[in-house]
C-alpha positions as CSV (number, residue, x, y, z in Angstrom):
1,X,22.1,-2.8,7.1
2,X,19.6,-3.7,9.2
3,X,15.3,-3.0,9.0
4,X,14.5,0.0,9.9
5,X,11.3,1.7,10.4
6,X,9.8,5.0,12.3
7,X,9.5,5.6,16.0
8,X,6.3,7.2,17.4
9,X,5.8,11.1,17.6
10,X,7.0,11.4,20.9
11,X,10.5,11.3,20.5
12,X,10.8,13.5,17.2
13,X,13.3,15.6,18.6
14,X,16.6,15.5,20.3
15,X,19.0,18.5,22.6
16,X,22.5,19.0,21.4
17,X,24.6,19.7,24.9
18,X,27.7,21.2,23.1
19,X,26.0,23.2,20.2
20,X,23.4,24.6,21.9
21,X,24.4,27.7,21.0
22,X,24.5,27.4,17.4
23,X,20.8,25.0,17.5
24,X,18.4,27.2,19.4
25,X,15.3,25.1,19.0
26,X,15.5,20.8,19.1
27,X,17.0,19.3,16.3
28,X,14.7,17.3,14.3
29,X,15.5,13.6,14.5
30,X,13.4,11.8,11.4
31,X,13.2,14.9,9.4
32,X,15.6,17.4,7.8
33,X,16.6,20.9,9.6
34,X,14.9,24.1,7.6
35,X,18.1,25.8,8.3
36,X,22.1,25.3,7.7
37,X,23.9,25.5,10.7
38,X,28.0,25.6,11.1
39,X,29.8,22.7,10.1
40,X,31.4,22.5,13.4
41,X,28.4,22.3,15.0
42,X,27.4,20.0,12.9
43,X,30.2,17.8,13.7
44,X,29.7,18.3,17.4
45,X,26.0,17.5,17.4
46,X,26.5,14.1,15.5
47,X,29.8,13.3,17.8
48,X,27.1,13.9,20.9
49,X,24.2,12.7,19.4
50,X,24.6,9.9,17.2
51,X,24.2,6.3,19.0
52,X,24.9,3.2,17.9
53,X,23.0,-0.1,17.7
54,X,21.5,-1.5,20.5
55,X,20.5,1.7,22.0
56,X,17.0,2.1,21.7
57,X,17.5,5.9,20.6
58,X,18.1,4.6,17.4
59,X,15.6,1.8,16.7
60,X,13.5,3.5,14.2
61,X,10.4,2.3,13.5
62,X,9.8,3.5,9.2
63,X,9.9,1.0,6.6
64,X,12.9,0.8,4.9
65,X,16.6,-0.3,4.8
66,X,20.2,1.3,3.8
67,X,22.1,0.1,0.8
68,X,25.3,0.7,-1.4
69,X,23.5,2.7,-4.0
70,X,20.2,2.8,-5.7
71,X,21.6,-1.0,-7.6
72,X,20.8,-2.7,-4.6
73,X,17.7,-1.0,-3.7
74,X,16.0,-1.4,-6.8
75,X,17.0,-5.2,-6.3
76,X,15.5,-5.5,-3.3
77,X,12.5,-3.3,-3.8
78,X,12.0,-5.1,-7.1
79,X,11.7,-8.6,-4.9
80,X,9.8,-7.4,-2.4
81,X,7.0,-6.6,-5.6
82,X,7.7,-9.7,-7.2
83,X,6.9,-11.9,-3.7
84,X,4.0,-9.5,-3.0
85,X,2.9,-10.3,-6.2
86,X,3.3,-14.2,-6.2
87,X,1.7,-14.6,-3.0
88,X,-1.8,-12.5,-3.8
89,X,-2.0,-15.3,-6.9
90,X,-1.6,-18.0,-4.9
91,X,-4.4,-16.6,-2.9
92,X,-6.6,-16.3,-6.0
93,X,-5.7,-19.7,-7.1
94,X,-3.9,-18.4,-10.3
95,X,-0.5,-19.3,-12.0
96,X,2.4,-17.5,-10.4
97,X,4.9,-18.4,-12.3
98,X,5.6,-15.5,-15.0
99,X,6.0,-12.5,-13.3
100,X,6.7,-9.3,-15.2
101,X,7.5,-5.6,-14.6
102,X,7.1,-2.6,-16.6
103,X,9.5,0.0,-16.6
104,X,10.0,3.2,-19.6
105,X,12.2,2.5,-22.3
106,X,14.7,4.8,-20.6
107,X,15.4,3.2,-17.2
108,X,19.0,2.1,-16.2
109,X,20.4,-0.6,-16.6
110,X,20.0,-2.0,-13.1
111,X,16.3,-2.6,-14.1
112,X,17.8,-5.0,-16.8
113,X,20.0,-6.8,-14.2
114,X,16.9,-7.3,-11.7
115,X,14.5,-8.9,-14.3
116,X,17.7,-11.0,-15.5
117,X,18.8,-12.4,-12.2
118,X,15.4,-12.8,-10.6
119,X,13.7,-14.3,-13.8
120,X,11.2,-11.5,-14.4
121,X,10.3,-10.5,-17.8
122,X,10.6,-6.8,-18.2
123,X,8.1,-5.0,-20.2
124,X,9.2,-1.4,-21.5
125,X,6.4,0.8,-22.5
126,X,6.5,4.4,-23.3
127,X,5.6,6.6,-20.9
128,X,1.4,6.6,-21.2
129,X,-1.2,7.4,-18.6
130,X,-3.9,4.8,-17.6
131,X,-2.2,1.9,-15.8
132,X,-3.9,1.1,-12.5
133,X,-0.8,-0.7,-11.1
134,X,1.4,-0.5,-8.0
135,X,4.5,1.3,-8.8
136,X,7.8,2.2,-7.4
137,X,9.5,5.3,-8.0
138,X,13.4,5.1,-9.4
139,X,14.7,8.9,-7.4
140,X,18.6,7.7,-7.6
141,X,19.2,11.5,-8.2
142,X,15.6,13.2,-8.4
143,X,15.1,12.1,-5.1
144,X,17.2,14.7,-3.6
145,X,16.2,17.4,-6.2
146,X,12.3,17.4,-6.6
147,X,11.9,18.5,-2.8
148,X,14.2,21.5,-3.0
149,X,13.5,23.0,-6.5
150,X,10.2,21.4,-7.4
151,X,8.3,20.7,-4.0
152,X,5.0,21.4,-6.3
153,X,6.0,18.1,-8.4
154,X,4.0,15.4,-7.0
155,X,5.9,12.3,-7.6
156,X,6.6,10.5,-4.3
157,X,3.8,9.0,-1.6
158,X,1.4,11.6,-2.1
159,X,0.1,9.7,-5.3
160,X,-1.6,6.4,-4.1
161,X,0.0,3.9,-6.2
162,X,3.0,4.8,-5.4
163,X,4.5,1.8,-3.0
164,X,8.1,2.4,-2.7
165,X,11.0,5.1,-3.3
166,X,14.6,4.6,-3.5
167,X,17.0,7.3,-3.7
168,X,21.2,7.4,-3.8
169,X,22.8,9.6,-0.9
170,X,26.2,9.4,-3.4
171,X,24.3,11.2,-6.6
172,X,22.9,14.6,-5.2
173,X,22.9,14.0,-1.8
174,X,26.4,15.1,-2.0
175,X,28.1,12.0,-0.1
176,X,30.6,9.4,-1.2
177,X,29.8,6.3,-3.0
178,X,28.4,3.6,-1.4
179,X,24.5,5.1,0.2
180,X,21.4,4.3,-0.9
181,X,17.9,3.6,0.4
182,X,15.0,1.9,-0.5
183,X,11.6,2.7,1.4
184,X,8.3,1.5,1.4
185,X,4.4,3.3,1.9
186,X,3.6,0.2,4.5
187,X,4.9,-2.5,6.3
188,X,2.5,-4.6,4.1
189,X,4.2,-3.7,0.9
190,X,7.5,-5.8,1.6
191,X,6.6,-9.4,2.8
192,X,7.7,-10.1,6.0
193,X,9.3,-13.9,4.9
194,X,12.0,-11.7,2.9
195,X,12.9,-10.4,6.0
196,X,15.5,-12.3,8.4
197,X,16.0,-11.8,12.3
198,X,19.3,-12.2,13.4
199,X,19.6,-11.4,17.5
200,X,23.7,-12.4,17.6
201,X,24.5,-9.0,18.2
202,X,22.6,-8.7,21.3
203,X,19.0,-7.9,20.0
204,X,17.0,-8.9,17.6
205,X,17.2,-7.0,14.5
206,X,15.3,-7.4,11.3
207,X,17.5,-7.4,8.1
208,X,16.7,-7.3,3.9
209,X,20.0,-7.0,1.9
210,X,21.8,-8.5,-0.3
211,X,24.9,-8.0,1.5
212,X,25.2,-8.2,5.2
213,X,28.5,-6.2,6.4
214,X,28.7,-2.8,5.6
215,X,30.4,0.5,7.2
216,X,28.8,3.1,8.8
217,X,30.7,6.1,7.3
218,X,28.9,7.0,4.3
219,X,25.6,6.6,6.9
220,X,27.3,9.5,9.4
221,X,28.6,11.4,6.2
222,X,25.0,11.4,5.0
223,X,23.9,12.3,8.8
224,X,26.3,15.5,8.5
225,X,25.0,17.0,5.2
226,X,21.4,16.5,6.3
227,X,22.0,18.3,9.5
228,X,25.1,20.6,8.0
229,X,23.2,21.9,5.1
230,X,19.7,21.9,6.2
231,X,16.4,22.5,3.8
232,X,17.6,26.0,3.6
233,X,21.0,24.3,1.9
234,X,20.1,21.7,0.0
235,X,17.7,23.7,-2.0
236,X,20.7,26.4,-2.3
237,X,23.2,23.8,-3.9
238,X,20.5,22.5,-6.5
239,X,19.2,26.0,-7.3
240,X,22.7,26.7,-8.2
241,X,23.7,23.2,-10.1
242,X,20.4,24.4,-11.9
243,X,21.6,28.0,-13.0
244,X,25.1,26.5,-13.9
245,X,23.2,24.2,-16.1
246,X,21.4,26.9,-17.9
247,X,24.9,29.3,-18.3
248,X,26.3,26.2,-19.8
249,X,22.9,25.8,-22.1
250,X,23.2,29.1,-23.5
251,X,26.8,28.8,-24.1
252,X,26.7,26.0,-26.2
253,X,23.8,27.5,-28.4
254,X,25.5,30.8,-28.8
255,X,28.3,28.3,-30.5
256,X,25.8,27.3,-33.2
257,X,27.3,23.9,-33.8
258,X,24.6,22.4,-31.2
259,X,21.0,20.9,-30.4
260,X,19.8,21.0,-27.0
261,X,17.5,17.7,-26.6
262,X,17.0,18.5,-22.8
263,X,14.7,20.4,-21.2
264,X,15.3,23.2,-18.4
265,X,13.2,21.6,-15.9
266,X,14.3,18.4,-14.1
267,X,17.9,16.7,-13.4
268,X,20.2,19.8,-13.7
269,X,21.9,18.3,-16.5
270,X,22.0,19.4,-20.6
271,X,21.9,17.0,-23.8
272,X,23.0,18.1,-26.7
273,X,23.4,16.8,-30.4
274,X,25.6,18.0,-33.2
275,X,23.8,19.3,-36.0
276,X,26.4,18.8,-38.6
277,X,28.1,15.3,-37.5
278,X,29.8,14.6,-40.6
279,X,33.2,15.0,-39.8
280,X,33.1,14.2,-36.0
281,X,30.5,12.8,-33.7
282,X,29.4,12.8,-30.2
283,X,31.9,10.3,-29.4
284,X,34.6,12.2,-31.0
285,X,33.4,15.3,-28.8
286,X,33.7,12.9,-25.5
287,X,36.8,11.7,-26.0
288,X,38.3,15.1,-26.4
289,X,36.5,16.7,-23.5
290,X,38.3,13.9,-21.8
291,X,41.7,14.9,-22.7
292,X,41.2,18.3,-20.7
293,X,39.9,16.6,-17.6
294,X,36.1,16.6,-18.7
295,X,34.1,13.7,-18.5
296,X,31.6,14.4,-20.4
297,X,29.3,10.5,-21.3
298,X,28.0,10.2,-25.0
299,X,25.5,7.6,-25.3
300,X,22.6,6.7,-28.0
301,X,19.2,7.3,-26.8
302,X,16.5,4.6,-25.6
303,X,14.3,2.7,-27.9
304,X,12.9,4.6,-31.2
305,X,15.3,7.6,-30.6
306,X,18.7,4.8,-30.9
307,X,19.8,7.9,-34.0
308,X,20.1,10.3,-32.0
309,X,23.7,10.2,-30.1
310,X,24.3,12.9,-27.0
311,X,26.9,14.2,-24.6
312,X,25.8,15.2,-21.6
313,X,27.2,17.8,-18.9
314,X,26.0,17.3,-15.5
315,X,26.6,17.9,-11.6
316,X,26.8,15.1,-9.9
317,X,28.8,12.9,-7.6
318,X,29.2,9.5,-8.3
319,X,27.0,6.8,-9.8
320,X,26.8,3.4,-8.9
């Protein structure tokens, strides 16, 4: 997936010829629709609209690059910090050579892989106010719920250390697996000599991924739910993944046989704990879910909690 990065303001718009007469105003071209329109017209504004490389339609100009999932962003976003880092010590004239980041206790394991494979150490902190540090945001599956249910949350670039964002298309953004992004505040937050130029396919075109080759369709498949569903849609679906979570919520505690460990705000999801555990676990409880077709994860909690075991129900569509 190549580099890509935002056009200018005078080209934030585009006409759909054949559904005019479902899109009465220009389609927004860098930003999401308010409104859900029909999904033919969806279709049929995508099948006019949408051009290929090499046309310079499509040469964004914002800073930031497709990937497979939120894995592979968090790899490259997490080398693009590490270089940035390395290069303002050399330019201080102090050692470079033991780079570190520092993530919450309860960060995914892809975090792990990073500081393993690019010889970093990691540093996990609980979560604690006061650190004056540049920091990326992991939204693999807020990403596509804050803005819809939560816009009052400020988590993204409106706080200024805040450098980069990477979100997964195939968790809430209701697309198959295999989309992800990565994006950063400023082109001076990923350093250019990560970046190769490759012009073999007719142009020049900037490119920062781990893999080179990838297909299109989960790209277009995003394209369609962004202009399918709309702002108006998007926050429908997670409003509702929300109120399921909390009919589910209440029916587990009318059982009696549960602790609910998560809270109502957030990931639409709920944790729960046995309280008597002493002739079954959480495990047990998984693995017989399973049998009736629900996959339901248990897993032990992060650092100082690893006592307390949970299943958790949730909506979503595919991890990494």
């Amino acid at each position: 997936m190549v580099l890509s990065k935002t056009a200018s303001d005078s080209d934030e718009s585009i006409h759909s010829t054949f559904a005019s007469r479902y899109v009465r105003t220009s389609l927004p071209r860098f930003k999401m629709p308010e409104n859900s329109i029909p999904k033919d017209a969806a279709y049929q504004i995508i099948n006019d609209e949408l051009m290929l490389d090499g046309n310079p339609r499509t040469q964004k100009q914002a800073v930031g690059v497709g990937t497979v999932g939120s894995s592979e962003a968090i790899m490259l976003d997490g080398l693009a910090f590490k270089r940035k880092w390395q290069n303002t010590r050399k330019a201080q004239g102090l050692p470079y050579d033991k780079p570190n980041i520092v993530t919450g206790a309860n960060v995914q394991v892809c975090w792990e892989k990073f500081a393993r494979y690019f010889e970093v150490e990691l540093k996990e902190v609980k979560l604690s106010e006061g650190w004056d540090t540049p920091i990326h945001v992991d939204a693999a599956s807020g990403g596509f719920i804050a803005p819809f249910i939560y816009p009052e949350l400020e988590w993204d670039f409106r706080l200024p250390l805040v450098k980069s964002i990477n979100v997964s298309g195939h968790k809430y953004g209701l697309v198959y697996a295999g989309i992800g992004w990565v994006i950063w505040r400023s082109k001076e937050d990923l350093p250019e000599e990560l970046i190769f130029h490759i012009n073999y396919l007719g142009a020049d075109q900037p490119t920062f991924t781990l893999n080179f080759s990838k297909g299109s369709s989960q790209v277009i498949a995003q394209y369609y739910q962004l202009i399918r569903l709309g702002f108006e849609g998007y926050r429908n679906v997670m409003e509702n993944c929300h109120e399921n979570a909390m009919v589910l919520k209440q029916g587990l505690e009318k059982t009696g046989r549960f602790n609910i460990v998560s809270k109502d705000d957030g990931v639409p999801l709920v944790a729960f704990s046995l309280k008597d555990n002493k002739r079954h676990d959480e495990f047990e409880v998984a693995e017989m879910l399973r049998r009736f077709g629900w996959i339901v994860p248990a897993y032990t909690m992060p650092a100082d909690a690893q006592h307390v075991t949970v299943p958790t129900e949730w909506k979503e569509w595919q991890e990494n």
